[in-house]
ZAMARGU-4260 file (C-alpha; in steps of 0.2 Angstrom, whole numbers, plus 5000, padded with zeros to 4 digits):
<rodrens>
0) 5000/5000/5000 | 5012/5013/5005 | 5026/5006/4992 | 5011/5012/4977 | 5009/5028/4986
5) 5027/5033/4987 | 5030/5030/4968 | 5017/5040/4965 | 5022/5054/4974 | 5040/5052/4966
10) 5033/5052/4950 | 5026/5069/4953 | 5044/5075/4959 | 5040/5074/4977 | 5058/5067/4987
15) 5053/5052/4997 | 5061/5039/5012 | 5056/5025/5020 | 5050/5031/5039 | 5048/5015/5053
20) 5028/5012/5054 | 5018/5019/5067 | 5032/5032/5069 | 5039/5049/5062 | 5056/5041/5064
25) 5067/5038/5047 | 5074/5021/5044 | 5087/5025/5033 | 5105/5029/5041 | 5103/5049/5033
30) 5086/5051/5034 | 5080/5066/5025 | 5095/5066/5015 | 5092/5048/5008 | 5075/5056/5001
35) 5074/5051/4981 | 5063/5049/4964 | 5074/5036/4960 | 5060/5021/4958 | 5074/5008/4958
40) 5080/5013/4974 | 5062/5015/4981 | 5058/4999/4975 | 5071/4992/4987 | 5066/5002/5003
45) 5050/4994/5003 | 5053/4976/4999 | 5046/4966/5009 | 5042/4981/5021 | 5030/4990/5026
50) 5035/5008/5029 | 5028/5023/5030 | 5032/5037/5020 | 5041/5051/5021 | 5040/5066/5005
55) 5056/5080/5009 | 5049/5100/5009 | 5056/5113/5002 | 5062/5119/4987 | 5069/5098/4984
60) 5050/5093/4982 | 5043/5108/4979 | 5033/5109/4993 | 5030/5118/5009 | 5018/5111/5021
65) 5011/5119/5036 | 5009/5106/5049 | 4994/5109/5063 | 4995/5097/5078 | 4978/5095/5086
70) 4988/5086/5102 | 4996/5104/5107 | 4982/5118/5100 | 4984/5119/5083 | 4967/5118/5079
75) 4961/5132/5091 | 4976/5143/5085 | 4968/5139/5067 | 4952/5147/5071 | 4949/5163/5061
80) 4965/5162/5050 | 4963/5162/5032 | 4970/5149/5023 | 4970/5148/5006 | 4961/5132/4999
85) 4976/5120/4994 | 4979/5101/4996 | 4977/5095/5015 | 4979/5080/5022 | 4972/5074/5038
90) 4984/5068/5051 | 4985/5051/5060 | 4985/5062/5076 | 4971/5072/5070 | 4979/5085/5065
95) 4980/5095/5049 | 4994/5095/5033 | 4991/5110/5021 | 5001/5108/5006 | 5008/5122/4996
100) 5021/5126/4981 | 5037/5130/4985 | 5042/5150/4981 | 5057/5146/4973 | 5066/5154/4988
105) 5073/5148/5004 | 5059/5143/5014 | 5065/5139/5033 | 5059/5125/5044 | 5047/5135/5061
110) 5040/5127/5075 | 5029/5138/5088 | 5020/5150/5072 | 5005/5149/5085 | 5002/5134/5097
115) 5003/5121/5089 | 5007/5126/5070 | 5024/5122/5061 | 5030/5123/5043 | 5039/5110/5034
120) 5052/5119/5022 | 5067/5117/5015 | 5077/5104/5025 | 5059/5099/5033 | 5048/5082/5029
125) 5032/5077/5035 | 5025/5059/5035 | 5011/5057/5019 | 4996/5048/5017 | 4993/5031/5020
130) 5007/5033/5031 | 4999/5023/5048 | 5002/5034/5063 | 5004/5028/5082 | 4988/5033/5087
135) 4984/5015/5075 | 4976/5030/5061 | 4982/5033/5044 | 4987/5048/5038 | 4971/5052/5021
140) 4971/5065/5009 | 4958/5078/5012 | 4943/5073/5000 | 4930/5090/4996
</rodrens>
């Protein structure tokens, strides 16, 4: 399931790595920096394994994400802010993943915006769907 899912996304340019199921943790030896669209090398990660998946931020994957943690506010700090309509995921923790294009420009990683809100830039990753979270939840795309 999540093997399908990561060629998928590296098909679409988005930099992924095996991360340990039920976990945020990678299980490569440089994390992050093992991140690829190589489908050979994908392919290999996952067999016979069932990871979940990590897709890089930033300008590597073109993405920015802004990650909202139910478990420490993020969803009362997200009351009465704008946010434009974009892709969004919905955590295996209940939280939120709003999906953005990368500017083209250095995009740092922030914790703390507001209580409970982060974004995932450049040098960032967050765990994508049907990534299985410790909370025994998977991680869904938003469907409007």
């Amino acid at each position: 399931m999540t093997l399908g899912a990561a060629l998928r996304y590296a098909a679409r340019g988005w930099r992924v790595f095996p991360v340990k199921s039920h976990d945020k943790v990678p299980a490569t030896t440089h994390g992050l920096l093992d991140a690829t669209i190589n489908e050979r090398a994908i392919r290999e990660w996952w067999t016979d394994r069932e990871w979940n998946v990590g897709v890089a931020t930033g300008a590597a994957s073109g993405l920015v994400v802004v990650d909202v943690d139910a478990g420490h506010g993020g969803m009362e700090s997200m009351e009465g802010l704008a946010i434009p309509e974009t892709v969004t995921v919905l955590t295996g923790g209940g939280g939120l993943h709003y999906y953005f294009a990368h500017p083209g420009y250095e995009v740092r990683n922030a914790t703390g915006l507001l209580p409970g809100i982060d974004l995932r830039g450049d040098g960032g990753y967050v765990v994508a769907p049907p990534s299985s979270h410790a909370s025994g939840r998977r991680y869904e795309w938003e469907v409007l």
